[in-house]
N, C-alpha and C positions, 0 to 999 in steps of 0.2 A: 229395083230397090236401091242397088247401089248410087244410083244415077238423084235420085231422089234426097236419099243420104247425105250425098256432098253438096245439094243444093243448099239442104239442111243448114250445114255446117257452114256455109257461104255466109247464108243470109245473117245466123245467128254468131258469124265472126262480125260482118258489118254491125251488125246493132250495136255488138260491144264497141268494135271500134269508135263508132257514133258518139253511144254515152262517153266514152274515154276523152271522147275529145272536144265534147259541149263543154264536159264538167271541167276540162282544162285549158277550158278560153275566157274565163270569169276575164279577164285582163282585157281581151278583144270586145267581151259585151262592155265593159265599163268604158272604152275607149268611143264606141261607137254611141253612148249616151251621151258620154263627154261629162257626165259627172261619177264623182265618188261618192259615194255613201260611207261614212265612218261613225259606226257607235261610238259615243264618249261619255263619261258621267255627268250627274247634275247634283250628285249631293254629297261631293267626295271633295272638298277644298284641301288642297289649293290643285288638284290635279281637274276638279272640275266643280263647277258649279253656277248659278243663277245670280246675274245681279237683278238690281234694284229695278231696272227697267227689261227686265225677262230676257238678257243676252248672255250665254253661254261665255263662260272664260276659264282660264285657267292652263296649267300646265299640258294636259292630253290636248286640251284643244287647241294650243299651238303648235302642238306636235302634227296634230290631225292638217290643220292647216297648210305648214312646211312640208307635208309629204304630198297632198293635193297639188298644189304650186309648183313643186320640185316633177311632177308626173306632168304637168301641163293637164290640169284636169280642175274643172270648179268643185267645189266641194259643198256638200249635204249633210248636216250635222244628226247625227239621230241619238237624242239621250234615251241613256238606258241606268239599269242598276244595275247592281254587283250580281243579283238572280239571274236575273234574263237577258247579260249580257251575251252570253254563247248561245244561249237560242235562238235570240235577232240574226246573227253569223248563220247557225245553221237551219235557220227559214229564208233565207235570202234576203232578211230586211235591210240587212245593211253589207254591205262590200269589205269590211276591216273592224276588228274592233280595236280602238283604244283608250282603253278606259281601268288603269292601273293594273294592267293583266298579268296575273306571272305566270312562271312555268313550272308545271309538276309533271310526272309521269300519267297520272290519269287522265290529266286535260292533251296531254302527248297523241291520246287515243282518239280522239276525236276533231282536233283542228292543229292547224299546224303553231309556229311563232316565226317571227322577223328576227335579226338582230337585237338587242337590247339597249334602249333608249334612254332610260332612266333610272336611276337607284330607285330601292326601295325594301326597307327592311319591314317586319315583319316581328311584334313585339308584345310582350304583356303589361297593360298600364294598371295603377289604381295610385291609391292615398297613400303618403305616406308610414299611415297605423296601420294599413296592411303588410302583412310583410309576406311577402313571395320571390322566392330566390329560383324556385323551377319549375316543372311540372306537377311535380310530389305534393308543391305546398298547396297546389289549388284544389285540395281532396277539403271539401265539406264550406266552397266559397262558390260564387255566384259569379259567371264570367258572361255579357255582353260581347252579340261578333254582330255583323250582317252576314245573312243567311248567300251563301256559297262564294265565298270568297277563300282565299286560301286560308288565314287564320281560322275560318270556320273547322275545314277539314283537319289543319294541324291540331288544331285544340282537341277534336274529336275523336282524334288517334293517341292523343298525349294525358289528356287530362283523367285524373283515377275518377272511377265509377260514381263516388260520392259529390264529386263538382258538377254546379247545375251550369250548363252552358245553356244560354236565352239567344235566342237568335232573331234578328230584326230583317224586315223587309230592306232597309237599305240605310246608310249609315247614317242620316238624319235621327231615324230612329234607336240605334244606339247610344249616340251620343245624349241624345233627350232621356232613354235610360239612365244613365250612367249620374246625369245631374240632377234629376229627379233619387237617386239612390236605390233605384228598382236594381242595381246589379254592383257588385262591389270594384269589379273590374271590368275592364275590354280588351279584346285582342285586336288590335289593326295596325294600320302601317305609323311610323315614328312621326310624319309630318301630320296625319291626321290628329295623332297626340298631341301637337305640338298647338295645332290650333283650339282643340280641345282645352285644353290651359287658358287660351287666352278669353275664353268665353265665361270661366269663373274663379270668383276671388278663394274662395271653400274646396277644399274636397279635391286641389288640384293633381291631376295625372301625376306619376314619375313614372319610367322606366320599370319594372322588374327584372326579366331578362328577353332575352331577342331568342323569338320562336324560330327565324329562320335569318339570314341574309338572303336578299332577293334583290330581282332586277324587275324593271318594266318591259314587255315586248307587243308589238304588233302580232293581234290574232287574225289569223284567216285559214278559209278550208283548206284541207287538205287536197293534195294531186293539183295545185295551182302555179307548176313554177314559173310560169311568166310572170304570175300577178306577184310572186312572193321575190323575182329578180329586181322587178319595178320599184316594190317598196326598201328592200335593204339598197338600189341603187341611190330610193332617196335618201335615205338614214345616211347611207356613206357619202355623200355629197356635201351632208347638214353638218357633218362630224367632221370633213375636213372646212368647211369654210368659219366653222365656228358657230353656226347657226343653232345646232344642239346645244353647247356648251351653254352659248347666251339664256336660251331660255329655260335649262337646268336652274343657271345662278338666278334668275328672273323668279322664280315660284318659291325653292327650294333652299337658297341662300348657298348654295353649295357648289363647286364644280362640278361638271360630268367625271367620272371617276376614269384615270387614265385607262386602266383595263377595258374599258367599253371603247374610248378614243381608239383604240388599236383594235376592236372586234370590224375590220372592214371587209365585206363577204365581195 
């Protein structure tokens, strides 16, 4: 029995070993396709979106780009929304997301992050006859998110019982809220505002106040660290040659903020 016993435990160390170390060569499968697959948005301007003739552009996607490049690896673009962009990652459909990801402790549980690529704050907009100063004020108003995005979650933990939070499949559909007047406000990130304004004369967004300060990062599974050494080696390669910073000012209008310039892993 004893004899039996530690065959046992043999076989069933090797298995685990096994899985430990399939699931820790995402880096060596992607090397030996020779492409990357990277989620990134399609309805999120200026971090992504469709032009006129169906080509993906935008801020994630030249990020998506420069880190493909920088890996020696062609790259496979795969749009997603703000919903099912962590489930594409955790069904295999894609190799990395980036697609304005930020970082919270609940998403901590479930996939890992990269260094941090991009600003990205995180805000309450409406008209200026609304008046909203914080959370308090949004008790008995109607606030527009896309459905799982971080604004979704903050709102949802902040906003008193009385505030109707409306949640869109993905931010197309918010924003078509918000200018149709099916919602009196939205919570998203300050550059989505920013274009948000420029699409009407009426009714234009301001500020109220900022739900969070945030960054951008590269998501991928967890227990990866080949694949997660790869990608911050590209991030700090782009961040010293000035490649990041370019296409910050490129989208954004803004520098890469020196605090990220110095996050070199």
């Amino acid at each position: 029995m004893r004899i039996f016993k530690l065959l046992f435990l043999l076989v069933l160390n090797w298995q685990i070993l096994g899985v430990q170390s399939a699931h820790a060569d995402g880096l060596g499968d992607i090397q030996k396709r020779g492409v990357l697959r990277i989620a990134v948005p399609q309805d999120f301007a200026p971090f992504g979106s469709v032009t006129a003739d169906l080509k993906l552009q935008g801020l994630d996607i030249d990020v998506a780009t420069l880190i493909a490049g920088n890996m020696g690896l062609k790259l496979e673009l795969v749009p997603v929304t703000s919903a099912n962009r962590i489930a594409y990652l955790q069904t295999h459909k894609a190799d990395l997301v980036i697609s304005t990801l930020g970082k919270n402790a609940e998403r901590e549980k479930v996939i890992a992050f990269s260094q941090p690529y991009s600003p990205y704050n995180n805000s309450v907009f409406g008209p200026a006859a609304v008046k909203v100063a914080g959370p308090a004020d949004l008790a008995g108003k109607s606030v527009g998110v896309a459905r799982g995005t971080f604004q979704d979650s903050q709102l949802t933990e902040t906003a008193p019982a009385s505030a109707t939070i409306k949640r869109y499949e993905d931010n197309n559909g918010m924003i078509s809220a918000y200018l149709a007047g099916q919602v009196q406000l939205v919570g998203t990130g300050d550059f989505v505002a920013v274009a948000l304004a420029a699409k009407t004369t009426g009714n234009k967004p301001q500020m109220k106040y900022i739900i969070q300060e945030s960054a951008c990062y590269v998501g991928l599974l967890k227990e990866e660290p080949a694949l997660m050494a790869a990608v911050n080696a590209a991030l700090t390669k782009a961040k010293k040659d000035d490649e990041l910073n370019a296409i910050v000012k490129k989208w954004l209008n803004i520098p890469l903020p020196e605090k990220m310039t110095r996050q070199f892993d």
